[in-house]
N, C-alpha and C positions, 0 to 999 in steps of 0.2 A: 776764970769766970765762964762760966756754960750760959748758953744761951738755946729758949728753946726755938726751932724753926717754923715756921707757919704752915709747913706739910705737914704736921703731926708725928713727926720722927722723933717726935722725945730730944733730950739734951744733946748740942752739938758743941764740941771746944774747939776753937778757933784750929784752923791749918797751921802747921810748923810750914817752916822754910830749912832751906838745908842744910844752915847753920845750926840754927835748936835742933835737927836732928841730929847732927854730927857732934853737937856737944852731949844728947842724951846719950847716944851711944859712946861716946867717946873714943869717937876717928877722925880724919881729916875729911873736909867736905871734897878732898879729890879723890880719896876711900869711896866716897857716896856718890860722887859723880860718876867713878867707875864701875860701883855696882851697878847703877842708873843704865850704863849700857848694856853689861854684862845680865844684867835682869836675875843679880842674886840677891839683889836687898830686900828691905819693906815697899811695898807697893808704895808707888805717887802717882799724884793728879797734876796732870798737865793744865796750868793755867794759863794759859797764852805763852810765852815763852820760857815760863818759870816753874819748877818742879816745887812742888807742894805735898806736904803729907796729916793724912789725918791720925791725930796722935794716938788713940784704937789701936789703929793697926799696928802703928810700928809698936807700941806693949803687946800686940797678941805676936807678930812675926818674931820677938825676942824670947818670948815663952816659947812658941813655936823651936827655936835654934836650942832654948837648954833641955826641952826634951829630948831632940835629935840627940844631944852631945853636943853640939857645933858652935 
């Protein structure tokens, strides 16, 4: 479900957490947490103690890895 934001940024779909991200990829979320330090994965949003990802990016950082090869 998209919802639009009241900044005028057009549709925004909810944040994963880094379970749904780790199922879209399909890795272990200790895969994700150690990319998380390593800073080789998809970009996330620190939300108070909880890593967060806007679902965008991680399809554009996966498009991004089968252009590389990678």
């Amino acid at each position: 479900m998209n919802e639009t934001t009241e900044h005028g940024i057009g549709p925004v779909e909810p944040l994963w957490c880094a379970g749904q991200v780790a199922e879209f990829l399909n890795v272990s979320q200790a895969t994700l947490s150690r990319w998380r330090r390593e800073k080789v994965g998809p970009a996330f949003i620190q939300v108070g103690a909880v890593s967060r990802y806007n679902p965008a990016t991680v399809r554009a950082w996966v498009r991004a890895q089968e252009e590389r090869g990678g």
